[in-house]
C-alpha positions as CSV (number, residue, x, y, z in Angstrom):
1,X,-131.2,-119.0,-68.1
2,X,-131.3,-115.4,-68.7
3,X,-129.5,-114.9,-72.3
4,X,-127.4,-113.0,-72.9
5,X,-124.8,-112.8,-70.3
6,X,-122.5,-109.3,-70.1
7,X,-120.2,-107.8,-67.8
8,X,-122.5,-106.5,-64.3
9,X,-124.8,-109.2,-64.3
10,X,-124.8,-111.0,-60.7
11,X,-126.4,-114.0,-59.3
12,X,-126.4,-117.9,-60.2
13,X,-126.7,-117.9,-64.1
14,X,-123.3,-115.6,-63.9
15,X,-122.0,-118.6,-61.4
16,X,-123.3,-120.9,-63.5
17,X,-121.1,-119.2,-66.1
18,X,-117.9,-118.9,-64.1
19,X,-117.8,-123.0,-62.9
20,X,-117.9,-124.0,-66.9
21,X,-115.5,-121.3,-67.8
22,X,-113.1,-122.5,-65.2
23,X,-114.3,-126.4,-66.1
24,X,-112.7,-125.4,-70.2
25,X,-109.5,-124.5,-68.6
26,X,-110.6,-120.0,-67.8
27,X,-110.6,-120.3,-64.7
28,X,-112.2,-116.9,-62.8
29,X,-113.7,-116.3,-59.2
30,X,-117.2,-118.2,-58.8
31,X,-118.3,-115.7,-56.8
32,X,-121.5,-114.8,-59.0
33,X,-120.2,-111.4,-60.3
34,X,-119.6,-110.9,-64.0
35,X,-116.9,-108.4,-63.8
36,X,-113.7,-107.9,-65.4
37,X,-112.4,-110.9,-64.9
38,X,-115.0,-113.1,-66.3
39,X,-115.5,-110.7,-69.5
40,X,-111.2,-111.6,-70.2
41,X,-112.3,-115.3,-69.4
42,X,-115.3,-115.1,-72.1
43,X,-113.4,-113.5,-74.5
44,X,-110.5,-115.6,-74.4
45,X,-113.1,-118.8,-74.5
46,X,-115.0,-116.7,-77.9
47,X,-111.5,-116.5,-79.2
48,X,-110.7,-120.4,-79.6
49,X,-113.9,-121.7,-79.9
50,X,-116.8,-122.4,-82.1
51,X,-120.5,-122.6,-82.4
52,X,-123.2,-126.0,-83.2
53,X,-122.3,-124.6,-87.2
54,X,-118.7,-124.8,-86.7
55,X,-118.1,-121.0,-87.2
56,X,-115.6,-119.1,-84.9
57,X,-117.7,-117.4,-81.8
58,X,-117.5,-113.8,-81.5
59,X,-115.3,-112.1,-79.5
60,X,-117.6,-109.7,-77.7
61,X,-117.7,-110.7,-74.1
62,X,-121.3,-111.6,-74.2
63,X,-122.6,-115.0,-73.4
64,X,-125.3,-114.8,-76.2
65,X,-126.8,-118.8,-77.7
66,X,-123.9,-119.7,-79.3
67,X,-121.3,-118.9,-76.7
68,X,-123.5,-120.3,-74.2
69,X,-124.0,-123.7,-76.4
70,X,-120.2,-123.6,-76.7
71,X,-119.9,-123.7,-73.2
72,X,-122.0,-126.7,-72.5
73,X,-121.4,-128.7,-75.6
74,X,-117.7,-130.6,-76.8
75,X,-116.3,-129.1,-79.5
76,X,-118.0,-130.4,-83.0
77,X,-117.1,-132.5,-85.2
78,X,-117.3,-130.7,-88.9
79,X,-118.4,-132.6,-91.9
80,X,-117.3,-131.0,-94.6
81,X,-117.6,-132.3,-98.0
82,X,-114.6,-131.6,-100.3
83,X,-113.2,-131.5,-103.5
84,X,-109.7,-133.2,-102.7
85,X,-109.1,-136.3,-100.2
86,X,-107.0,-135.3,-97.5
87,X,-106.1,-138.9,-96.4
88,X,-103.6,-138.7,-99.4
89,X,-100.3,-136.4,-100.6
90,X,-101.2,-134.0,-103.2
91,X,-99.6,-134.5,-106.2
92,X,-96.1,-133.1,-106.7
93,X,-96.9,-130.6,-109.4
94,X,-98.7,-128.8,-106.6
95,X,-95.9,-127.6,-105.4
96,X,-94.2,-127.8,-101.7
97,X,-91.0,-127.7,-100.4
98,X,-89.2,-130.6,-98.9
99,X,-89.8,-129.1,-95.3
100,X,-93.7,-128.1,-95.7
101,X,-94.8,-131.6,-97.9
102,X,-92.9,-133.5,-95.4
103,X,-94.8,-131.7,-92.3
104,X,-98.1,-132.3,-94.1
105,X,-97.6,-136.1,-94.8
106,X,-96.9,-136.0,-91.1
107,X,-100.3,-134.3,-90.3
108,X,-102.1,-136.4,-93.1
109,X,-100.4,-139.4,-90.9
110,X,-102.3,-137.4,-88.0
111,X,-105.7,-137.1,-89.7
112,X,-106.0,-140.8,-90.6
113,X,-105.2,-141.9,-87.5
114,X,-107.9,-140.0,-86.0
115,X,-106.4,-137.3,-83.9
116,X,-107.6,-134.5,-81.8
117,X,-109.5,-134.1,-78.3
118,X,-110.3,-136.9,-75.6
119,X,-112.4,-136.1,-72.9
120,X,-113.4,-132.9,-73.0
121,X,-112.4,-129.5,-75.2
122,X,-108.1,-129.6,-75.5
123,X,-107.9,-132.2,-73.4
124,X,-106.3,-135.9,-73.9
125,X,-103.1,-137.6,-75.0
126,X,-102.9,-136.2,-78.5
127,X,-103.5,-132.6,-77.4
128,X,-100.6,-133.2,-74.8
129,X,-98.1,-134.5,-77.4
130,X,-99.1,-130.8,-79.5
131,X,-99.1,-128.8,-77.2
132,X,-94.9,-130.4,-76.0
133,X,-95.6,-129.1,-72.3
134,X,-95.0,-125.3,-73.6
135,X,-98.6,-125.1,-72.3
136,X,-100.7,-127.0,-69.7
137,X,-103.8,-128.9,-71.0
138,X,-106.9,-127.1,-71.9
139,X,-104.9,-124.4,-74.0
140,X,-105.5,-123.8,-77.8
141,X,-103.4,-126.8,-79.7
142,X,-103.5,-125.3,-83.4
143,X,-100.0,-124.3,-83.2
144,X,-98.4,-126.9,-81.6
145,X,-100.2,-129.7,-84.0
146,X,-98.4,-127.7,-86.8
147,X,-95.0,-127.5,-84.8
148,X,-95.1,-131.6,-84.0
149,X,-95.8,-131.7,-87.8
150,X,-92.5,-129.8,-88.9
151,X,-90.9,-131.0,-86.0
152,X,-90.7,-134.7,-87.0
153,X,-88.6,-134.3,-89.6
154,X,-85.5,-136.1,-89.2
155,X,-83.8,-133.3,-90.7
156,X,-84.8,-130.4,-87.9
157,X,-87.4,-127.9,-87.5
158,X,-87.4,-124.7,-89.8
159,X,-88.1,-122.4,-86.6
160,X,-88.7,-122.9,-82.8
161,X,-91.0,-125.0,-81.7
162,X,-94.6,-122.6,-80.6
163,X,-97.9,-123.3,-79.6
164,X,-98.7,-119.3,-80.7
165,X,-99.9,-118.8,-84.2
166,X,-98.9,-115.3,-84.1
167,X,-95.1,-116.5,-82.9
168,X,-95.3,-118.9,-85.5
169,X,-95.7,-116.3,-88.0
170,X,-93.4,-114.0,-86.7
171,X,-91.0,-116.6,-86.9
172,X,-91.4,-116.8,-90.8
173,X,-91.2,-113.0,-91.1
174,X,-88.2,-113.0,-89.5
175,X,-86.4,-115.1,-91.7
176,X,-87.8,-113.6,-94.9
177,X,-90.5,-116.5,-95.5
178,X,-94.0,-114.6,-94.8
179,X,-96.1,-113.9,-97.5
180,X,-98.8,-111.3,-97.0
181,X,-102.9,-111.1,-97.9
182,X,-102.6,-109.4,-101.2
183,X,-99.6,-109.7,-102.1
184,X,-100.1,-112.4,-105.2
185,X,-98.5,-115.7,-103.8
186,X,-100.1,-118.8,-103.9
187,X,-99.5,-121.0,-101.4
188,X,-97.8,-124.7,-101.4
189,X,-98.4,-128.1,-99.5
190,X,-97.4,-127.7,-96.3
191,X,-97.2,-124.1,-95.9
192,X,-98.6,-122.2,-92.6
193,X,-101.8,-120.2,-92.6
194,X,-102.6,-117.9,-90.2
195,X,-105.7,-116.1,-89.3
196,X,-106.0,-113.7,-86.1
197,X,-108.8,-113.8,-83.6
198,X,-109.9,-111.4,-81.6
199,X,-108.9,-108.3,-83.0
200,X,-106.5,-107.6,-86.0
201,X,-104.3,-105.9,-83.2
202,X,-104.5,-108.8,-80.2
203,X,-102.3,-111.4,-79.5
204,X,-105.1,-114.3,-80.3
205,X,-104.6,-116.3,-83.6
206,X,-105.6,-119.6,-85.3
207,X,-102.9,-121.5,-87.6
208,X,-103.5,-124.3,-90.0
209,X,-101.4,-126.4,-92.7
210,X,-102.0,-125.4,-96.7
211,X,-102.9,-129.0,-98.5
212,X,-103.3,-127.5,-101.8
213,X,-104.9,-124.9,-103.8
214,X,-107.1,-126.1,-106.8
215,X,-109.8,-124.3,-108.8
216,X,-109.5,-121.3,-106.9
217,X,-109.9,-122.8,-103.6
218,X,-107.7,-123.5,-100.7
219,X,-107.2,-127.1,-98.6
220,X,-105.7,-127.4,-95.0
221,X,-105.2,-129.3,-92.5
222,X,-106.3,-127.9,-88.8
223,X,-106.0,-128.7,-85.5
224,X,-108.7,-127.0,-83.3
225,X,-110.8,-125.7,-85.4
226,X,-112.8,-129.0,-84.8
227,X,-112.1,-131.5,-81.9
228,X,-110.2,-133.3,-84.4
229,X,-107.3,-132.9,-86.7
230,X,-109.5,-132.3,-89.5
231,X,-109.5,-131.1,-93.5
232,X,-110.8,-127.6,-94.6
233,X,-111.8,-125.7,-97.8
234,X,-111.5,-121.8,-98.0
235,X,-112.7,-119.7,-101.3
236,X,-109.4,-118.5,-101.6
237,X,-109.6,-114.9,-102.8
238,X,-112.2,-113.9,-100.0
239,X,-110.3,-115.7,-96.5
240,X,-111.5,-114.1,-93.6
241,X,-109.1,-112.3,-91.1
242,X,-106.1,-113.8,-93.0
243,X,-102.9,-112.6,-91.0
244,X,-100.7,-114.2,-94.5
245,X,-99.1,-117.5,-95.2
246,X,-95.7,-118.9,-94.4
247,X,-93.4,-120.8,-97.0
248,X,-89.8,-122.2,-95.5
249,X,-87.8,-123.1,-98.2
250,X,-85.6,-126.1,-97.5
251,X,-84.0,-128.4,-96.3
């Protein structure tokens, strides 16, 4: 296999290419020409995936190692040793809202039940349920775990049901609830996070749940940034491509 991959390479590794891109749910023309077309298919692939380390791929259009292990491999699993246990509520004086701590217990509910991908990368029943057929299967689920979350409260939504993190975040502008990078706030159980992929200016995001912030670190819940509904720990003050947080206030 000739590695990398880029855009005006021909022959079978660049058909090769095209059948798995099309197999995660890009599909593109097999026709053995990386052109246009297959360079938006990698990207868009780079942009809601991760490598063998568990680190977001980058969004070059290259098929490089770690794209190209991507390709081949399911989605990993992350062990991640932490400080907190995210089978359990975090303790009230944490913070929260009534909305956001009664989203989380619904993804902690999610997390101990072992949720996340069956049979291949966004695929299988839990992935269906997220995603609320606002998107076929094999699209990014992030988003829609965290809409299912909020939306299972008996008391309504706080915004629209969305599998876009981006929308989702709009959403909370829009009603006054965003809170930027910078800006000093510290977020609650059960408020959104959102990070952009891509570029800063692209339409491609990744949205998780806040489970807490302790000791200068910050604890979520995410849904496809493994293949499972998973906890993660951030250093809080140095969060990579951090679009801001949400907070909605109520019931």
């Amino acid at each position: 296999m000739a590695i990398p991959l880029k855009q005006g390479d021909r022959g079978p590794e660049v058909k090769e290419l095209q059948k798995l891109l099309t197999a995660k749910g890009y599909a593109v023309s097999n026709d053995g020409v990386f052109g246009p077309q297959t360079q938006r298919a990698v990207k868009a692939f780079q942009s809601q995936n991760l490598d063998q380390h568990g680190q977001p791929l980058v969004v070059d259009g290259k098929v490089g190692p770690l794209t190209w292990w991507s390709l081949t491999h399911p989605k990993p699993f992350i062990e991640t040793p932490s400080a907190v246990d995210f089978r359990k509520m975090p303790p009230a004086q944490l913070g929260g809202s009534k909305w956001g701590r009664a989203a989380l217990s619904v993804a902690i509910g999610e997390l101990n039940a072992g949720a996340g991908e069956v049979g291949g990368n966004n695929q299988g029943p839990w992935v269906k349920k997220y995603l609320h057929g606002l998107a076929p299967l094999g699209n990014s689920w992030c988003a829609g775990f965290v809409s299912w979350c909020y939306s299972q409260n008996p008391a309504g939504m706080p915004l629209h049901y969305t599998v876009g993190a981006r929308k989702m975040l709009g959403q909370f502008k829009n009603n006054g609830w965003a809170h930027a990078p910078g800006s000093g706030y510290e977020p609650q159980p059960g408020d959104i996070v959102v990070w952009w992929r891509g570029k800063l200016t692209g339409w491609e995001g990744h949205v998780g749940l806040v489970y807490g912030v302790k000791d200068g670190m910050l604890y979520t819940i995410e849904g496809n940034r493994s293949s499972r509904v998973q906890g993660f720990s951030y250093v809080l003050s140095r969060i990579d491509k951090l679009l801001g947080f949400g907070h909605a206030p109520g019931p």
